[in-house]
N, C-alpha and C positions, 0 to 999 in steps of 0.2 A: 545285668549290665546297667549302668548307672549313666543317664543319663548327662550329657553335656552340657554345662550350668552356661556357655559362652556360645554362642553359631559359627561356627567356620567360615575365618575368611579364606577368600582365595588368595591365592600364591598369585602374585602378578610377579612378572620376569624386572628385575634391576636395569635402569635404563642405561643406555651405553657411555650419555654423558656424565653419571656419577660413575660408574668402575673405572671411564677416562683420567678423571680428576682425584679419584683416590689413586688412582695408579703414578698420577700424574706428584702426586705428593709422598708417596711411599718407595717411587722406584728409586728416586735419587739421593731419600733419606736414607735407604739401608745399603745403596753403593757405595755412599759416605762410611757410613758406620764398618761395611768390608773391611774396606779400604784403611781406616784406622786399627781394626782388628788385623790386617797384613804388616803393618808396620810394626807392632808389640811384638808381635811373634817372631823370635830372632831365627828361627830354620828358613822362614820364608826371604832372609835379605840374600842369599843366591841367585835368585830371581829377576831380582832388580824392579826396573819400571815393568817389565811386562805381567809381571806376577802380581803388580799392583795394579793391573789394568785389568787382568784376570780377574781381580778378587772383587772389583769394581764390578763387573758383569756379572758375579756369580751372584753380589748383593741384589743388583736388580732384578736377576728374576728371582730369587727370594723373594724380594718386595711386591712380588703377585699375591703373597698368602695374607699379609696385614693388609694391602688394597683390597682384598676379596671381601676381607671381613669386614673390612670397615663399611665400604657400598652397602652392603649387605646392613647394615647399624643404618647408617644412613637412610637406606630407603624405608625401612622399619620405621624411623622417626619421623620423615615424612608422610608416610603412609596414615600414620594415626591422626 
């Protein structure tokens, strides 16, 4: 076994106010983005507003997985 050329740091937990403020910038940007990806799509104008208000919600919580990541970048750069 080959010895570890760096020492191990510890995993400290991401603090709640950075996943608040990535959340806080990612939820609304990819409700946007749904919500224009609803409008292209011509199967979805049946729907009307509520299909666009669907699609707005389904972006947000999407928008947990680029928030998660990003915190997660964040605290890393911080950290060092």
């Amino acid at each position: 076994m080959e010895a570890e050329s760096e020492p191990r740091r510890e995993k400290k937990p991401i603090p709640l106010w950075i996943s608040l403020f990535c959340f806080a910038l990612m939820g609304p940007a990819m409700g946007i983005n749904a919500v224009f990806l609803a409008l292209a799509l011509p199967f979805m104008a049946p729907f009307g507003t509520d299909g666009l208000i669907a699609a707005g919600m389904v972006g947000v919580v999407t928008g947990l997985l680029p928030a998660r990541w990003l915190a997660r970048k964040i605290h890393e750069g911080l950290a060092e």
